[in-house]
Wavefront OBJ file of the C-alpha trace (Angstrom):
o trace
v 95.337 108.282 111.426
v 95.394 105.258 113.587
v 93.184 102.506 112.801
v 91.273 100.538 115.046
v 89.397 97.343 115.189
v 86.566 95.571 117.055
v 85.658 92.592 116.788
v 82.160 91.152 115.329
v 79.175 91.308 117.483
v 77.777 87.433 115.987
v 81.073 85.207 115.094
v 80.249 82.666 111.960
v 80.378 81.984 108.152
v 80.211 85.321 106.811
v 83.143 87.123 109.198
v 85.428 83.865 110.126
v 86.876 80.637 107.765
v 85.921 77.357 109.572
v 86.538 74.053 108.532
v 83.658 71.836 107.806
v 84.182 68.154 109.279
v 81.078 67.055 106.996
v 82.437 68.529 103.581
v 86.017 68.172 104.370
v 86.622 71.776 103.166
v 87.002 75.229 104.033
v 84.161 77.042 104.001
v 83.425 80.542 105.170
v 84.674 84.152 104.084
v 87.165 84.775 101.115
v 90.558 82.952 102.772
v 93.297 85.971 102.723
v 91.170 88.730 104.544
v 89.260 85.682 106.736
v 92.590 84.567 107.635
v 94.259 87.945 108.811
v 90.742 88.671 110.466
v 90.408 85.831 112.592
v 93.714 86.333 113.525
v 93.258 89.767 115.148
v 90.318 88.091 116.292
v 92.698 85.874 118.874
v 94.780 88.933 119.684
v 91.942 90.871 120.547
v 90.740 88.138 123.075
v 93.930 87.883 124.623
v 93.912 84.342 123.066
v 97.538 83.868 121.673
v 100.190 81.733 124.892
v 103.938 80.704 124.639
v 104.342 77.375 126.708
v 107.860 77.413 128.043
v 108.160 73.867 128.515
v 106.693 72.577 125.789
v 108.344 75.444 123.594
v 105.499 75.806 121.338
v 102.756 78.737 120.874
v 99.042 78.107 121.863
v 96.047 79.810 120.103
v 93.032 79.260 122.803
v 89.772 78.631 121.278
v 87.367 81.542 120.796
v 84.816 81.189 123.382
v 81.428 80.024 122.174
v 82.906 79.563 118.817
v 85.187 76.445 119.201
v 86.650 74.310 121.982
v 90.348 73.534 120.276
v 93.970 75.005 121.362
v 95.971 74.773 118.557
v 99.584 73.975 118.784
v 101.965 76.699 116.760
v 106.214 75.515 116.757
v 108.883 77.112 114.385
v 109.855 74.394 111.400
v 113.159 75.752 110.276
v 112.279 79.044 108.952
v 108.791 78.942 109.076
v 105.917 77.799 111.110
v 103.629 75.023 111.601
v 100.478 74.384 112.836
v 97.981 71.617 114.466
v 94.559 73.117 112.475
v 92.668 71.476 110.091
v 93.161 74.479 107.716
v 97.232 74.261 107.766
v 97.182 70.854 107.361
v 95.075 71.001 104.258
v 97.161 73.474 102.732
v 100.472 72.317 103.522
v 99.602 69.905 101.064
v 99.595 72.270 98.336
v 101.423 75.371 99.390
v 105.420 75.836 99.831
v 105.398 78.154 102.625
v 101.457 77.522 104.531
v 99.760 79.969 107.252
v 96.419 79.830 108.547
v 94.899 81.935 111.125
v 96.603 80.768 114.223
v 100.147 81.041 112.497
v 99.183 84.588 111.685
v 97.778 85.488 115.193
v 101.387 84.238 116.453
v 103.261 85.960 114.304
v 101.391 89.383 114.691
v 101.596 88.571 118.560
v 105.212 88.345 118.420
v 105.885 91.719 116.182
v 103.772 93.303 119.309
v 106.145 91.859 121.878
v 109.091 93.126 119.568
v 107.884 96.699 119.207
v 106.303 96.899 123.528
v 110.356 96.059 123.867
v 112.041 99.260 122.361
l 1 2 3 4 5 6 7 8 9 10 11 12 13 14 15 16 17 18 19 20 21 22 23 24 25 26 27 28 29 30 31 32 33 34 35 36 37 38 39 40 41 42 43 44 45 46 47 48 49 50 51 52 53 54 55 56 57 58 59 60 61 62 63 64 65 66 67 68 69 70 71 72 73 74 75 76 77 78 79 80 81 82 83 84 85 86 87 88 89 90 91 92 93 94 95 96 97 98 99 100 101 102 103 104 105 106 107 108 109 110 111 112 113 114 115 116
């Protein structure tokens, strides 16, 4: 059985983490299935770029949600991002994602498997 997924009709706190520039914190839906959500979120909308001559990945905003492209580049292994929400955790966690990270890497497993 193949699983699908649509989007929400009405984007905000209870179906997508946001960062609050008042609090300082992430507030929103639990973080692992907000994170992974939001991500297919950006897939969905078509919203995940590779800039050639910059050599980084872009994550366009989600229209009337936010106005911010986030900037995605490999760091050795792993990857980084511009957000709010990466930069918070990278502060605490070894290896950090966020939403944009995982929207990349999901967007480049698709490009793997539309290749074979």
């Amino acid at each position: 059985m193949t699983e699908t997924y649509s989007p929400p009709e009405q984007i905000g706190p209870n179906n997508v983490i946001y960062w609050s520039t008042s609090k300082q914190v992430l507030e929103g839906v639990k973080q692992g299935k907000a994170i992974i959500k939001k991500a297919l979120i950006f897939l969905k909308l078509g919203l995940v770029d590779y800039d050639q001559i910059d050599k980084v990945f872009l994550v366009h905003p989600i229209p009337n949600y936010n106005k911010t492209t986030y900037r995605i580049h490999r760091r050795d292994k792993h990857f980084a991002c511009s957000c709010q929400f990466y930069n918070q955790v990278s502060k605490h966690w070894e290896h950090p994602t966020c939403s944009h990270i995982q929207a990349v890497k999901f967007w480049l497993e698709i490009k793997r498997w539309n290749k074979t």
